[in-house]
C-alpha positions in Angstrom: 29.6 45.8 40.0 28.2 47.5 37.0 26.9 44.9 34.0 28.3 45.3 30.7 26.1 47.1 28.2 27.6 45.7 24.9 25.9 43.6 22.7 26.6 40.2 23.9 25.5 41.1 26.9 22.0 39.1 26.9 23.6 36.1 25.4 26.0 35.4 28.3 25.3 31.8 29.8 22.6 31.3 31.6 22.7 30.8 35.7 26.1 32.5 35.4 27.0 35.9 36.4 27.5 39.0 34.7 31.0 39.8 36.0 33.6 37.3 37.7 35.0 38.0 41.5 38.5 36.5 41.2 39.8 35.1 44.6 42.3 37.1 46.1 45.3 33.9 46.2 48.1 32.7 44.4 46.9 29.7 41.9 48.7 27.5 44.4 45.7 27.6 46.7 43.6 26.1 43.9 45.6 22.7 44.3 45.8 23.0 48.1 42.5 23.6 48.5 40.8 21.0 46.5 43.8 18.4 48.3 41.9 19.7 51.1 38.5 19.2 49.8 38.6 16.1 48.2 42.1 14.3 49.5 40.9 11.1 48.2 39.7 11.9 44.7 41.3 11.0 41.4 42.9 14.1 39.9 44.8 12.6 37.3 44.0 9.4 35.2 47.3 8.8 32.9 46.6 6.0 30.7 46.0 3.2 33.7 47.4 4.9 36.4 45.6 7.2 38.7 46.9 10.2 41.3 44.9 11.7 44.3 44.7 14.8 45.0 46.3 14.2 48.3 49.3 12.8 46.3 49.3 15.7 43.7 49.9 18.2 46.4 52.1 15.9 48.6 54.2 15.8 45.4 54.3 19.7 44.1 55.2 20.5 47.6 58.0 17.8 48.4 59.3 19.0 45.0 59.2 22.6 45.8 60.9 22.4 48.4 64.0 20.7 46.1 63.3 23.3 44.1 64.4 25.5 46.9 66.7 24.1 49.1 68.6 22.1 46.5 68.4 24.5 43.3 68.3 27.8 45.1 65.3 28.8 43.0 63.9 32.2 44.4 60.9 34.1 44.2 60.5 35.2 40.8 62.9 32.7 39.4 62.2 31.5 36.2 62.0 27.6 35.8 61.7 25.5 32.7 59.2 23.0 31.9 60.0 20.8 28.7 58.5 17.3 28.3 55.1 15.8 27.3 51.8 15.9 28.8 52.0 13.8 31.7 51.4 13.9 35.5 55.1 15.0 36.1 54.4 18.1 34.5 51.5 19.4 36.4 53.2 18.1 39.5 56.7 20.4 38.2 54.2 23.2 37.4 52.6 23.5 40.5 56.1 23.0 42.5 57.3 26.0 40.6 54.2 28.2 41.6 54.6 26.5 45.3 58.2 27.7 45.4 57.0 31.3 44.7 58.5 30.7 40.8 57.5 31.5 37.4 56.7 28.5 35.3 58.0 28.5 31.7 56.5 25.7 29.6 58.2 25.1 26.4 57.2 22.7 23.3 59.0 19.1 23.6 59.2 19.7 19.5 61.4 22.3 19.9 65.2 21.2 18.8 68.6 22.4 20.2 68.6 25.8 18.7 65.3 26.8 19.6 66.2 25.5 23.2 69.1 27.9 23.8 66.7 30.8 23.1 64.6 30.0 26.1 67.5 29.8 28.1 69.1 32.7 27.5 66.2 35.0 27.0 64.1 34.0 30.2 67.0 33.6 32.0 66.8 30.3 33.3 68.9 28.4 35.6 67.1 25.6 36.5 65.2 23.4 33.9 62.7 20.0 34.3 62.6 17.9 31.6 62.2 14.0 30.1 64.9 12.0 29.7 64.1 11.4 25.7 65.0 15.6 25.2 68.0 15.4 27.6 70.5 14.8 24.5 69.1 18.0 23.2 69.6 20.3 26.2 73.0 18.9 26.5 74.1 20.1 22.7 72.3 23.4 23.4 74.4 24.0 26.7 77.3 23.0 25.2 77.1 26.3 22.3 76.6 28.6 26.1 78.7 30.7 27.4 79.1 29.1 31.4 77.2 32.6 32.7 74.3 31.2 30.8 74.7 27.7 31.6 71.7 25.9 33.4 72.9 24.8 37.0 70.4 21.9 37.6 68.5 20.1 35.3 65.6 17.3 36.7 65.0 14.5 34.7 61.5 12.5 34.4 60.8 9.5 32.7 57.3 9.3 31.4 57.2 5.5 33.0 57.8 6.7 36.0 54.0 7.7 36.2 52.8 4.5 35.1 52.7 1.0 35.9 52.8 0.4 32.2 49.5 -1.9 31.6 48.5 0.5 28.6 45.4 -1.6 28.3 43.5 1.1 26.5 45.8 0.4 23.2 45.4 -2.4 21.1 48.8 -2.4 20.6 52.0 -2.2 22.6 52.7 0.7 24.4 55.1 3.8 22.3 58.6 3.5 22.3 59.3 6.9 23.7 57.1 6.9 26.2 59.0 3.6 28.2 62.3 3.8 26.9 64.7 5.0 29.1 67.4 7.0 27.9 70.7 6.8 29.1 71.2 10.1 31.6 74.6 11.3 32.9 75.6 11.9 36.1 74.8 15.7 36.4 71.5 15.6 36.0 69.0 14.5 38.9 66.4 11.8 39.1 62.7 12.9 39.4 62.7 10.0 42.5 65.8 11.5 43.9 64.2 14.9 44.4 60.8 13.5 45.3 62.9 10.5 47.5 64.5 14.1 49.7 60.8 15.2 50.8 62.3 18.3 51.9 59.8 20.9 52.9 59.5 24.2 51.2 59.4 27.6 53.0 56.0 29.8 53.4 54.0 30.4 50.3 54.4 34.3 50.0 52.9 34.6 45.9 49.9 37.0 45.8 47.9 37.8 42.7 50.3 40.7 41.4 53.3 38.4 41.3 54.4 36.5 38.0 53.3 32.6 37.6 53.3 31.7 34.0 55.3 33.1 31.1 54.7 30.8 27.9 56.5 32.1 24.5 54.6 33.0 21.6 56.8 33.3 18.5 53.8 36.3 16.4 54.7 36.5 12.8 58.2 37.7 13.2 61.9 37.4 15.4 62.4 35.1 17.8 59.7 33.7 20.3 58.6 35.9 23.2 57.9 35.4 26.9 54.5 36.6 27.8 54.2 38.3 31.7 51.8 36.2 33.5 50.4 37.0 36.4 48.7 34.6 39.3 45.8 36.8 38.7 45.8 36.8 34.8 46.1 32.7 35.0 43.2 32.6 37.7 41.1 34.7 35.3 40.0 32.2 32.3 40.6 29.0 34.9 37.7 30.3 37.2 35.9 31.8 34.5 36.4 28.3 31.8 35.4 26.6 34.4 31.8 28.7 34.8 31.6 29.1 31.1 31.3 25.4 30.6 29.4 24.3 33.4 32.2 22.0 35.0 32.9 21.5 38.6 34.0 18.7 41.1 32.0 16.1 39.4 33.2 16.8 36.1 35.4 14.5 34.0 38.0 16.3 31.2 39.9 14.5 28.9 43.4 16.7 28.6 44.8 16.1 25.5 45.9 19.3 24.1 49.9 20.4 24.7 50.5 21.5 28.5 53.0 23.5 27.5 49.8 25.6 25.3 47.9 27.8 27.2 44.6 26.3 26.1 45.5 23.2 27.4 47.3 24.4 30.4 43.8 26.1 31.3 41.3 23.6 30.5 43.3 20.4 30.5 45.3 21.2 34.0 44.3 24.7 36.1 40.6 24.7 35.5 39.5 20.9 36.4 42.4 21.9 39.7 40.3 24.5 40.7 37.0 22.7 41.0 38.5 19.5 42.2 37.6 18.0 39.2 39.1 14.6 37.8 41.3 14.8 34.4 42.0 11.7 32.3 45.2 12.8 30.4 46.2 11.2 27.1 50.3 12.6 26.6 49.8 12.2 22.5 46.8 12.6 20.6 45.4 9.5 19.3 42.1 9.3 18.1 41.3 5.5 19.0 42.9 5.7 22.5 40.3 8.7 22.8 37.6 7.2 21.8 38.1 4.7 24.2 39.6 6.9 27.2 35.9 9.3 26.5 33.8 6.0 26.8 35.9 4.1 29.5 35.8 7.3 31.6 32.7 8.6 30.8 34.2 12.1 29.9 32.1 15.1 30.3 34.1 17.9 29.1 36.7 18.4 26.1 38.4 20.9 25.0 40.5 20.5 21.3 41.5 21.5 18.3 39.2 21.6 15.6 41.3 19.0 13.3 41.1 16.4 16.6 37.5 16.1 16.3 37.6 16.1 12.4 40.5 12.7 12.7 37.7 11.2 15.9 34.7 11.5 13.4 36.3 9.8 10.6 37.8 6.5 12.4 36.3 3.7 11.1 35.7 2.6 14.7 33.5 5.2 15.9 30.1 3.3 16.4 32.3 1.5 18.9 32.9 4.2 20.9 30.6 6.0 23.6 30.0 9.6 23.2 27.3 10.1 25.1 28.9 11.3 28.2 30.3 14.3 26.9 28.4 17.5 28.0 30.7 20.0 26.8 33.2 20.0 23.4 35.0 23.1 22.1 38.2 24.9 21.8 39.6 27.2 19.0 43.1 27.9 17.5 41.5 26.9 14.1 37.7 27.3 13.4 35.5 24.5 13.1 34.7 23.6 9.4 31.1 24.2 9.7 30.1 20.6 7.8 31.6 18.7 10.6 30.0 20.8 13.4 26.6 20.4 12.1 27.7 16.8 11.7 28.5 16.7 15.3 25.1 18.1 16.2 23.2 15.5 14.2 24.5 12.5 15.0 25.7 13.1 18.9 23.5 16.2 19.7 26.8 18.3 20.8 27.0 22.3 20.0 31.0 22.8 19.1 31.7 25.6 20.9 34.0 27.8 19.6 36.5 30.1 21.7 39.2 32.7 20.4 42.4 33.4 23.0 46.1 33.8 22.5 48.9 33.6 24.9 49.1 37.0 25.7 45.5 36.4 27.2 46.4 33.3 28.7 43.2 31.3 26.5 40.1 32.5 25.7 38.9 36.4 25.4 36.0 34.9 23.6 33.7 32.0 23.9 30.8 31.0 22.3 27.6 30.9 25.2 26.4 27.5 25.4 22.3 28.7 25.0 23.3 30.5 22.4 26.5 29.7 19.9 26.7 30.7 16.4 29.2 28.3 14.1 31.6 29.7 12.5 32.2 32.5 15.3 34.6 33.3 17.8 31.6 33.7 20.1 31.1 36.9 22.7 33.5 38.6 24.9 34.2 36.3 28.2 33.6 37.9 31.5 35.2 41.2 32.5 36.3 41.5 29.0 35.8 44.5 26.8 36.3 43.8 22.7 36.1 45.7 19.8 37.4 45.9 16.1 38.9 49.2 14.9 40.7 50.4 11.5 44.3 48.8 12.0 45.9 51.9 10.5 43.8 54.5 12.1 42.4 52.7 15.3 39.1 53.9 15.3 36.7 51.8 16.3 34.4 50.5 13.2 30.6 49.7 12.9 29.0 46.5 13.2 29.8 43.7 10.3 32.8 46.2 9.1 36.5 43.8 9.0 39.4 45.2 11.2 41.7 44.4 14.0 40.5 43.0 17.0 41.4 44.5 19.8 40.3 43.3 23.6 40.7 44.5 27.1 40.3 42.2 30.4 41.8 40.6 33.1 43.5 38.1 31.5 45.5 39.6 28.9 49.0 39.9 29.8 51.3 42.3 31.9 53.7 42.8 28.4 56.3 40.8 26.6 59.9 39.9 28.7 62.4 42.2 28.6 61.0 43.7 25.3 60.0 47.2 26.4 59.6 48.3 22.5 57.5 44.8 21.4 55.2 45.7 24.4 54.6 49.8 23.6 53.5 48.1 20.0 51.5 45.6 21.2 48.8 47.9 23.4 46.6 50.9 22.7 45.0 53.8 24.9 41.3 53.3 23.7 38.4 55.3 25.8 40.9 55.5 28.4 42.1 52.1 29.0 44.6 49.7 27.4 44.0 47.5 25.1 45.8 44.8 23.3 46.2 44.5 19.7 45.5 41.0 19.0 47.0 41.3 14.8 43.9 39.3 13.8 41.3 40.2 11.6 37.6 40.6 12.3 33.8 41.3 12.7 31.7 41.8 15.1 28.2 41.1 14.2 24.9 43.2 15.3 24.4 41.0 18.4 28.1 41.1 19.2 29.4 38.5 18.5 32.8 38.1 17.0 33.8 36.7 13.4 37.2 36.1 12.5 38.6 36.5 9.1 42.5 36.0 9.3 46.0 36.9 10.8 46.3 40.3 9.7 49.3 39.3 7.4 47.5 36.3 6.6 45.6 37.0 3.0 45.8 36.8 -0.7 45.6 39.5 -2.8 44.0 37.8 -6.5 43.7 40.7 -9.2 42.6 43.4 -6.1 40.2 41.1 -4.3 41.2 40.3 -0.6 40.8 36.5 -0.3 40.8 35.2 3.4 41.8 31.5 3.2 40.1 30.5 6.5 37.3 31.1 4.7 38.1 29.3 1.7 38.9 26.4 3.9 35.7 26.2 6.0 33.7 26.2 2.3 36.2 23.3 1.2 35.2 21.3 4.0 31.4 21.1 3.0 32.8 18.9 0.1 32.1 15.1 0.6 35.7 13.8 -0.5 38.2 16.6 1.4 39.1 15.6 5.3 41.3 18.8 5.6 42.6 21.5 3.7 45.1 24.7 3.5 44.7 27.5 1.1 47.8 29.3 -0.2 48.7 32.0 -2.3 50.5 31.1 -5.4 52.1 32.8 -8.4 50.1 33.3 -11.5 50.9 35.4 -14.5 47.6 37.5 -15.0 46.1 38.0 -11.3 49.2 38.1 -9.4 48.4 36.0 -7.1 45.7 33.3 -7.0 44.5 30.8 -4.4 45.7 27.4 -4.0 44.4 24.3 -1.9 46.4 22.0 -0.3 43.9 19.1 0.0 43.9 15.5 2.1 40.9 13.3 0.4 38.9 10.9 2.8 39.9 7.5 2.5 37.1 6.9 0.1 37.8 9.1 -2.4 41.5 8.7 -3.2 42.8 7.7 -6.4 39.5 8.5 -7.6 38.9 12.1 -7.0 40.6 14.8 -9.6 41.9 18.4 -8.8 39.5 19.1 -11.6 36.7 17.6 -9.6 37.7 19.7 -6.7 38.0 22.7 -8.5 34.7 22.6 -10.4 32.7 22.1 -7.2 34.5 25.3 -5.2 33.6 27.1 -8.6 29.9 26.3 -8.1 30.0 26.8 -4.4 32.1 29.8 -3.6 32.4 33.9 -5.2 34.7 33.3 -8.7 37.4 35.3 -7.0 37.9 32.9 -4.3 37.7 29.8 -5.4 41.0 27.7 -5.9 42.2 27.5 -9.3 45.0 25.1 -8.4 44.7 22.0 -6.3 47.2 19.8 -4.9 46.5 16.5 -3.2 48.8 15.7 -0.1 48.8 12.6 2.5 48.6 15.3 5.4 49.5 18.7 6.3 51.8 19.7 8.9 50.8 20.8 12.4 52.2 22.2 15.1 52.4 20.5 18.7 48.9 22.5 19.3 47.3 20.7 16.1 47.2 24.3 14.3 48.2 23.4 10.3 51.3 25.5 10.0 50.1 27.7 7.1 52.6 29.8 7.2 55.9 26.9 6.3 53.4 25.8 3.7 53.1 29.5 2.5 56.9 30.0 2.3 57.4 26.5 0.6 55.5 27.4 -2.2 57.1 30.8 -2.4 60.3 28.6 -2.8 58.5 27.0 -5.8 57.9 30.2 -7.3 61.1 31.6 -6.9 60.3 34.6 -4.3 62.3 33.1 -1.5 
């Protein structure tokens, strides 16, 4: 197989190879065969419960087989997954790919509205959820018409999976996660289905079919289902797995969404693949990780930035054992670079950052671990082709020159459900092959590696100067008082627009630090046509179930304020 000739090329990882050789098998045979390999194994630890992998498979295939025989699900059926991390879902997700299904994981945050979307559009009839979101799917199947009715919902409880010691908390374990919620009578009990241990028919998925469609919402309309593919999904979980040295011995803490595609690869399909044990934590909680990292001895995790930034500053960190951890990246928001080097000083770990979307099910980029650059999206990942090109004009631009990143590889998706038009717009014929237009802004350097700037829609336009806001907020962090921030655009009667921060203080400096104070320092430390001239102090900023700050409500709340709604 011919080696790549880009750039990057001489800083892929060490001991790993040039190019990837994906197995030829449905990800199904991941689970089966590390069941087969190491049948006694942990594969999950959920709080203080544990599940083989003999069990994990035992389960996934009793439940398949409900799956079939019970709901009539088919090959290529679509199947919904809504609940919380927990071992029920991976157990749902791999009975869906066992019953030759496509799995469709949705965001427990989303409410009765956005629920009938998934529904309808992915055409769903059978859905597995937790008893806490069972209200909601009722309301939202009560505004269908019967034709788009779901015919069999599954119900879990998150105690099922536990025996409900929770003695990694200090304190009692979450209401949610042992209440049970009253269910009615057409709905049916995870231990019912599992109770049946009927047996599913043969396993006839190959690469080509669908497995995975998550929903990405872009900038505009409704969400969309992306087409994924066995092989697509196999791509980044063989090749995350490479990238960050982990394999059967390797411990990951799974604490990012499920239902995310980062998470569903590094937290779930990658650690399957090498028969590798995850510790699962269904909430983020930064003392409860602390202590699941040391208890554990964790070797590999993989977050959002703002996880790490809420871990580093709890007061009971020199209590906690990090010294385990071999591996510790992710992307979905860069790392401010003051934390990072923070990171490196005081627990000698590289955050390495990775860039991915769901239409590339995860990473297309990945910082190499002999090599990574902060601030960066890192190089291409194997088999992948990137390059930045003129957004209006496509052509391809020179080294250090801002456009639209666009990438090429195995892993990027087969188009957008049922949206024929959204999918022509989303590729490109470059040199002869299809690429996909990511609608992010970027660099790439003179060593290849790639440099984000923003969402293409995503900047601020003060008095004819382009002002990217992640970069305003990766200089904010490098302040001693701000824990997080968000820059905005806001109103102002001589540039048009200026740039506004959105600022949470450390513990130490509230009620002590000034917007003034703020604003002074970004003047000293940042061009004068990018530094905030308005500052706003807030207890927090929103995020999304990911941990991504949602910019953009923020964005259109201020709008509000300035009366462009």
């Amino acid at each position: 197989m011919q080696k790549p000739t880009r750039p990057h090329s001489q800083f892929l990882p060490k001991r790993a190879p040039d190019q990837l050789v994906l197995p030829e098998t449905s990800l199904w045979y991941n689970l089966e065969i590390s069941a087969h390999r190491y049948p006694d194994k942990i594969a999950i630890r959920y709080l203080d419960d544990a599940i083989t992998y003999r069990e994990l498979e035992a389960q996934a295939t009793s439940l398949a087989g409900w799956l079939q025989q019970t709901a009539g699900v088919k090959k290529g059926d679509r199947v919904l997954l809504f609940m919380q991390n927990c071992p029920q879902f991976v157990i749902s997700y791999y009975a869906i790919l066992r019953a030759d299904a496509v799995a469709v994981p949705i965001n427990p945050m989303n409410r009765t509205e956005e629920f009938k979307h998934y529904v309808t559009d992915a055409g769903a009839r059978v859905a597995i959820c937790a008893d806490d979101l069972v209200t909601g799917v009722a309301q939202a199947m009560s505004k269908l018409d019967s034709a788009d009715q779901l015919q069999h919902l599954l119900v879990i409880r998150h105690g099922d999976a536990l025996q409900l010691r929770f003695e990694l908390s200090e304190d009692a374990p979450p209401a949610w996660l042992t209440t049970a919620h009253p269910l009615t009578a057409d709905v049916t009990r995870w231990n019912v289905a599992l109770g049946a241990e009927l047996q599913p028919g043969p396993h006839t998925a190959g690469p080509e079919d669908m497995a995975v469609m998550p929903y990405t919402s872009g900038t505009t309309g409704f969400p969309k289902g992306c087409i994924h593919t066995h092989r697509s999904v196999m791509h980044n979980a063989v090749g995350g797995a490479i990238w960050t040295g982990s394999g059967s011995e390797s411990v990951v803490l799974s604490v990012l969404p499920l239902f995310h595609v980062t998470g569903m690869q590094y937290g779930m399909n990658g650690p399957i693949y090498t028969g590798a044990t995850v510790v699962m934590l269904p909430r983020w909680d930064r003392e409860v990780a602390g202590r699941l990292i040391s208890r554990y001895q964790v070797s590999h995790w993989t977050n959002i930035s703002t996880m790490v930034i809420d871990l580093l500053a709890s007061p009971n960190l020199t209590h906690y054992d990090l010294s385990s951890l071999r591996y510790i990246g992710g992307g979905g928001a860069a790392m401010p670079q003051a934390v990072a080097e923070r990171l490196l000083d005081q627990f000698g770990l590289s955050y390495l950052e990775g860039y991915g979307l769901s239409e590339t099910m995860a990473p297309t980029h990945f910082n190499p671990f002999d090599r990574p650059k902060l601030q960066c999206l890192g190089v291409p990942v194997f088999n992948t082709d990137a390059r930045v090109v003129d957004p209006a004009t496509l052509r391809e631009l020179p080294p250090n020159e801002v456009g639209e990143i666009i990438v090429s590889g195995p892993q990027v998706f087969k188009g957008y459900w049922r949206k024929e038009d959204a999918t022509r717009e989303a590729f490109i014929e470059f040199e002869g092959r299809m690429f996909f237009r990511t609608g992010d802004l970027g660099r790439m350097d003179d060593e290849g590696y790639f440099f984000i700037t923003d969402r293409l829609k995503r900047m601020i336009n003060a008095s004819g100067f382009k002002v990217w806001p992640a970069e305003v907020e990766n200089l904010l962090y490098k302040h001693p008082d701000v824990q997080e921030a968000c820059i905005i655009g806001t109103r102002d009667a001589y540039r048009g627009e200026t740039v506004k921060a959105l600022v949470v203080l450390r513990a130490h400096a509230r009620d002590k630090t000034r917007a003034e104070d703020i604003i002074d320092w970004a003047k000293a430390n940042m061009s004068a046509y990018k530094y905030p001239r308005v500052v706003e102090f807030v207890d927090a900023l929103p995020k999304s179930g990911t941990g991504k700050v949602l910019w953009r409500q923020l964005q259109e709340a201020e709008n509000v304020r300035n009366g462009h709604a």
